[in-house]
Each structure stands twice: as C-alpha cells, then as structure tokens.
C-alpha positions in Angstrom: 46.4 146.6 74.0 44.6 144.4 71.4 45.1 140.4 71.5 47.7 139.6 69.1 49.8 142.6 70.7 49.4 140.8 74.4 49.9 137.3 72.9 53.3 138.5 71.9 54.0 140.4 75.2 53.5 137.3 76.8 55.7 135.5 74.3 58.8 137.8 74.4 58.0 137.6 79.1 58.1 133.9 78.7 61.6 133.6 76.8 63.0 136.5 78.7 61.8 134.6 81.7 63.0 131.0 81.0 66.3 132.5 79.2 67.9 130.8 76.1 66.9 127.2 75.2 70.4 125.0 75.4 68.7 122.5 74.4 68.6 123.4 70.7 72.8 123.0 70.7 74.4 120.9 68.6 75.6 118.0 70.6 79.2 118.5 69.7 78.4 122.5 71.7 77.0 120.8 74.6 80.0 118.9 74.8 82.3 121.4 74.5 80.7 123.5 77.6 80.0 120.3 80.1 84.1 120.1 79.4 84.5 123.2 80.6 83.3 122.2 84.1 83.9 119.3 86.5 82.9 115.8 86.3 81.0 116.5 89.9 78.9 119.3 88.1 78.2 117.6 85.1 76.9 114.0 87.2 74.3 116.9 89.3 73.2 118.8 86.1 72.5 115.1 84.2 70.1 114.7 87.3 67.8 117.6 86.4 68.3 118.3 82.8 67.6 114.9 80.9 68.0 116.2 77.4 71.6 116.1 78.4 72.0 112.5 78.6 73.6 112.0 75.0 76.3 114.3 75.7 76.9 113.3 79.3 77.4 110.0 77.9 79.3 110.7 75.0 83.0 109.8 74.5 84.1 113.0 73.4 83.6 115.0 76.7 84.8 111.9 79.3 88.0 111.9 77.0 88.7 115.4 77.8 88.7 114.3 81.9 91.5 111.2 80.7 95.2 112.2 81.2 96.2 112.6 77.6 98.9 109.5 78.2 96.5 107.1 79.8 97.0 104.2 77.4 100.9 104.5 78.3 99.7 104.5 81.7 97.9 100.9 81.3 100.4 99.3 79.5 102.4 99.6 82.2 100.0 98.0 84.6 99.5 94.2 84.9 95.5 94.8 84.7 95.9 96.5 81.2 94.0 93.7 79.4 90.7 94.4 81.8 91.0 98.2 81.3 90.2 97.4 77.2 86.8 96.2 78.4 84.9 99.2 78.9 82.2 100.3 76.9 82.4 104.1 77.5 85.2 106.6 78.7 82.4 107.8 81.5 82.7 104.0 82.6 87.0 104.1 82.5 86.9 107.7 84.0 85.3 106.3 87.1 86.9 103.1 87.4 89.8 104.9 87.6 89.0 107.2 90.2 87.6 104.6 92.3 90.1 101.5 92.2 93.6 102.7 91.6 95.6 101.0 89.5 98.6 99.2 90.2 101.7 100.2 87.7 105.5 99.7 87.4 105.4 96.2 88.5 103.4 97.0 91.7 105.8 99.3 93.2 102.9 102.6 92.2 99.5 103.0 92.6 97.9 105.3 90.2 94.3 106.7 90.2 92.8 109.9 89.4 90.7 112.9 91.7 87.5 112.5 90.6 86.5 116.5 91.0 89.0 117.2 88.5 90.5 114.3 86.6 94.0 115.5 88.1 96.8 112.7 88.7 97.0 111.2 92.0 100.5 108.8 92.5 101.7 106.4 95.6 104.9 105.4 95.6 104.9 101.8 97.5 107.4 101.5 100.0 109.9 99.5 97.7 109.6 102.7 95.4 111.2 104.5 98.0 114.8 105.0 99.2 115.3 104.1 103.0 117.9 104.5 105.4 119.5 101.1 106.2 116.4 99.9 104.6 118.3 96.9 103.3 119.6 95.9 106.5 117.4 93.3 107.9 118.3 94.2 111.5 116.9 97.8 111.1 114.0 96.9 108.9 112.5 94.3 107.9 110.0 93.7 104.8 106.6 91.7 104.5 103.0 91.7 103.3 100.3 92.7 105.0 96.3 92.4 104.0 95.4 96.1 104.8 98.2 97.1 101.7 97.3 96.5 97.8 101.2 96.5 97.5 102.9 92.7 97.8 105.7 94.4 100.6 105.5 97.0 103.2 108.6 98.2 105.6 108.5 97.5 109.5 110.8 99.5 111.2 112.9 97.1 113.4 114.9 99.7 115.7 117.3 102.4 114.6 118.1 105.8 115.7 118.7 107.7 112.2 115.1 107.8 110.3 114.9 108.6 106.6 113.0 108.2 104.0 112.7 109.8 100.3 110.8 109.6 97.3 111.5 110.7 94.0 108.4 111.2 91.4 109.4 113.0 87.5 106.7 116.5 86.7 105.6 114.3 83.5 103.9 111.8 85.3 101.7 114.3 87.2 99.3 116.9 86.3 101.0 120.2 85.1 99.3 123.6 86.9 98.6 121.8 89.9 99.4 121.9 93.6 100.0 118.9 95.0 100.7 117.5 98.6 102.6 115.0 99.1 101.4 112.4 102.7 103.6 109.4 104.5 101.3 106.9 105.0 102.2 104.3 108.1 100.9 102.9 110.8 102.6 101.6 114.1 102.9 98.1 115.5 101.7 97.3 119.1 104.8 97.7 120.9 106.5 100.6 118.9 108.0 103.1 120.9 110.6 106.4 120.2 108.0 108.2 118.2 106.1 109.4 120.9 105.6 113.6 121.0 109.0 113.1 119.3 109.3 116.0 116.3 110.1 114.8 112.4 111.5 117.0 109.9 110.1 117.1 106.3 110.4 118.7 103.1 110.1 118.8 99.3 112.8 119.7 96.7 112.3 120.4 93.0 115.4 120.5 90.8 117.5 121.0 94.0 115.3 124.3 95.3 114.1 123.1 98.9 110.7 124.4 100.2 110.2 125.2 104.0 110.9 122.3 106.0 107.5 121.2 107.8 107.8 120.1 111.3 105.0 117.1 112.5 104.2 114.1 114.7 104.0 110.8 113.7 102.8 109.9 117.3 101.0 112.5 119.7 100.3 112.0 122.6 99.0 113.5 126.1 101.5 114.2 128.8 100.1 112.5 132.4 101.8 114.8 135.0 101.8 114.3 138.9 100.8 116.7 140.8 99.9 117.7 144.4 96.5 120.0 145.7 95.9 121.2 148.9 91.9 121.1 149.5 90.8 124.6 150.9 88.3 123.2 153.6 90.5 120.7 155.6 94.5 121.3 154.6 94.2 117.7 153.1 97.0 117.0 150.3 96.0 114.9 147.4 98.3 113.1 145.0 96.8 113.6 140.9 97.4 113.4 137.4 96.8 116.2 135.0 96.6 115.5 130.9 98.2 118.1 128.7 97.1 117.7 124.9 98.3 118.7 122.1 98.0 122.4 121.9 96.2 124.3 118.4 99.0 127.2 119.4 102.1 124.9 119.0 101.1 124.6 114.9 102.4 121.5 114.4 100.6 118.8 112.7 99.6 115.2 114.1 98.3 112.0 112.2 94.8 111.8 110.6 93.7 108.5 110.1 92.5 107.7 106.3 89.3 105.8 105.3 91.2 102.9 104.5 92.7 102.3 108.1 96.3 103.5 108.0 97.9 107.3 109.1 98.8 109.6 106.6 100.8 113.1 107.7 101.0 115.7 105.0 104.9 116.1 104.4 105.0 119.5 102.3 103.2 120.7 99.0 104.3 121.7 95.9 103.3 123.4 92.6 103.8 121.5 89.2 105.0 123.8 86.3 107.3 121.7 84.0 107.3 117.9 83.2 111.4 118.6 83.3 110.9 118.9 87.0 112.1 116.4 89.3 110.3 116.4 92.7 111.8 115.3 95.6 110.0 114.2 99.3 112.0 113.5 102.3 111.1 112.9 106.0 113.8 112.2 108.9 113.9 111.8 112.6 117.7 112.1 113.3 117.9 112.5 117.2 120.2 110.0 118.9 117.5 107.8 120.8 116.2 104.6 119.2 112.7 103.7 117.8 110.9 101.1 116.8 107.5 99.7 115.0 107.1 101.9 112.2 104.9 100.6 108.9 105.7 102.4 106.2 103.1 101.5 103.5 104.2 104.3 101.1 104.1 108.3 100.4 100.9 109.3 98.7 101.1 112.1 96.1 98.1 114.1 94.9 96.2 117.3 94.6 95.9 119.3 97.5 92.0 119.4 98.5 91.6 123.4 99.7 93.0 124.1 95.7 
C-alpha cells in the first residue's frame, strides 16, 4: 500500500472510529434531539460535551420541559410578579422544580418532577373535604412552621375518619401515572390509629380503583409470655415484639425529607383533561381517635414509571 492510499485508510478508521461529528448540527437540530431526552440527561451530557452549551442554554429546548399553560399557572399564584424575573427558561424550569409554588390563594402547591417536567399538585388541607371538619370539637384548624400552607387540620377526637380530594385531568400531565400520598403527622398524645387498618381509594369519573388497605400508625405488639429454663424448671415472666410482617402486604408510613408522613393512597393513569379524579381515605370503625395532622394529599408521578 503506497502513502496516500494508507493516509486515507487511516482517515476513513478514524471517522468510522469516532462516528459522526454532532457537532457540525445546526443549533436549532441540537435542540430538537436534547428535547427528546430528560432534563437529567441533558445536565450530564453538558458536563462532557461543551460544544453543547448554546443549546443547553437556549430557550427553545427548556420551553419544551414548561407545561404548555405555565403562565396561567403563575397568574394564579401570589409570587407571579417574581416568576417574570428570570433570565432563561433553564433558570424558571428549575426554580420550579425546586421551590413549589403556592396557587389558588394558598390552598395548592404546585411544582414540577424534575426528571421529566411532569406536573406535581398538593392539595392543602383547606382544599380538601373533611368529615365534620367544620366542627370545632372534632377538628380544629391552625398554622404550623413545618407547613408552607397558612392552616393545617388537627384531628381533635372522632370515631368516623374521612377525607377526600378532588383534582380536574387538565391541571395534570396527560399520559401519566400518578400516585396520589396523605401527608400528616401525629401529635404527642394521639391515640386510635395504632395497628388500626384505613381504607383508600381513587375514583375517576365515578369508576373506583381497588381499594388500598394501609397504616397510618404501625406499631410492634409487646406480648407476655412465660419460659420454662431446661436446666433448673425455673419459670420466667418476658416480653416478645411482633413487627410488622413483609407477608401481611400492607403498607406503613415513610417519613418525607421535609419531616412529615406521607402513605401512598392509590395511583391512577391520566388520559383525558375531562377527567375528574377523585382520592378518598376513611377509618370508619366505632372506636375514637385522636391527634391526627393533616397537612394535605400530595399528587404526582409515580417514581418506578
């Protein structure tokens, strides 16, 4: 093989090596196929391909991770004004994911998932509809630090528990499955919920799905018994824990990064903004409890999706 013929050998090895050079793309390409993946993916492949950076940081591909009604969205917040003052939509996607915003007169919270841009909703426990929830001597309703909402519910003491929430298919993302989580915590002295079974459930336009069985409060079981020791026909009084068994399938509490409980209450699958979603939870057995904080229910994308 003479030189030029081995000069372009090694030519045609090196491209077929390296493959095709993206970088030559118009812009406007690059943008279009960073859209077509996830803000997560795009943040990792700006850290090793810098040639990127103008269409990482170009309006027209964060626009495409904004819901498409996100200026009706901020007019109905207080903090709309604020929200004007960003210089980029990479900047507004991100403040958005990170501080949710509060809406509808501070009875919702609305933010977005950052590995998708998909809509994420809590309804603030005013927002919701509550069994003798206007009846001071069943619950009463305050402030607390821990909540960005102005009120939270404290369950005072009643025997029929209910709560529901009511959220329209056009204010979340279409194509989606969601879950839908109480979030609470317990006072102190609260008592009734203890290994004590609620029911929940999620209706859309009437059709229920499964109803979920959980604990709001699980704990172990301290049971007496007696032991005979083998060597000296000695009987000894002890206690024996039972936990929570992995076989019984029914969920328990996780606490959240932000302090309170949250219990997932069903999921559901988003097809038409028509759709009216309904969430309900209920403990109606005949003994009293007490010293439940309801903060809110908590809608969003379910994470294994």
């Amino acid at each position: 093989m003479d030189g030029e013929s081995k000069k372009v050998a090694e030519s045609s090895s090196s491209q077929s090596d390296t493959g095709p050079d993206f970088s030559t793309l118009p812009e406007a390409c690059i943008v279009y196929i960073l859209g077509l993946t996830c803000p997560p993916d795009i943040c990792r492949m700006r850290a090793v391909a810098r040639w990127l950076m103008p269409a990482v940081e170009s309006d027209a591909l964060w626009i495409r991770f904004l819901p498409d009604d996100y200026q009706q969205i901020f007019a109905r917040s207080a903090e709309s004004s604020s929200l004007r003052d960003f210089a980029s939509k990479k900047d507004l996607f991100f403040r958005l994911c990170d501080s949710p915003l509060l809406i509808d007169e501070g009875k919702k919270m609305f933010w977005l998932e950052k590995r998708r841009g998909k809509k994420c909703y809590m309804l603030a426990a005013r927002e919701l509809t509550i069994i003798w929830g206007d009846t001071p001597r069943y619950w009463e309703w305050f402030s607390v630090p821990e909540s960005r909402f102005s009120e939270i519910a404290y369950l005072n003491d009643v025997c029929w528990l209910q709560i529901n929430g009511m959220i329209d298919g056009h204010l979340i993302s279409l194509e989606t499955n969601y879950a839908a989580y109480l979030v609470f915590k317990f006072s102190e002295n609260s008592y009734g919920f203890d290994n004590v079974e609620v029911k929940s459930s999620i209706k859309i336009e009437g059709d229920q799905t499964a109803i979920r069985k959980s604990y709001l409060k699980r704990r172990a079981i301290r049971k007496i018994y007696l032991k005979r020791m083998a060597m000296n026909g000695r009987v000894l009084l002890g206690t024996r824990e039972l936990h929570y068994s992995s076989q019984e399938r029914i969920p328990c509490p996780t606490t959240r990064i932000d302090g309170w409980l949250e219990i997932e209450l069903g999921e559901f699958f988003t097809t038409k903004e028509e759709d009216h979603i309904e969430v309900e939870v209920k403990q109606l057995g005949s003994h009293w409890k007490s010293g439940l904080i309801v903060e809110g229910i908590e809608i969003r994308p379910k994470d294994n999706v």
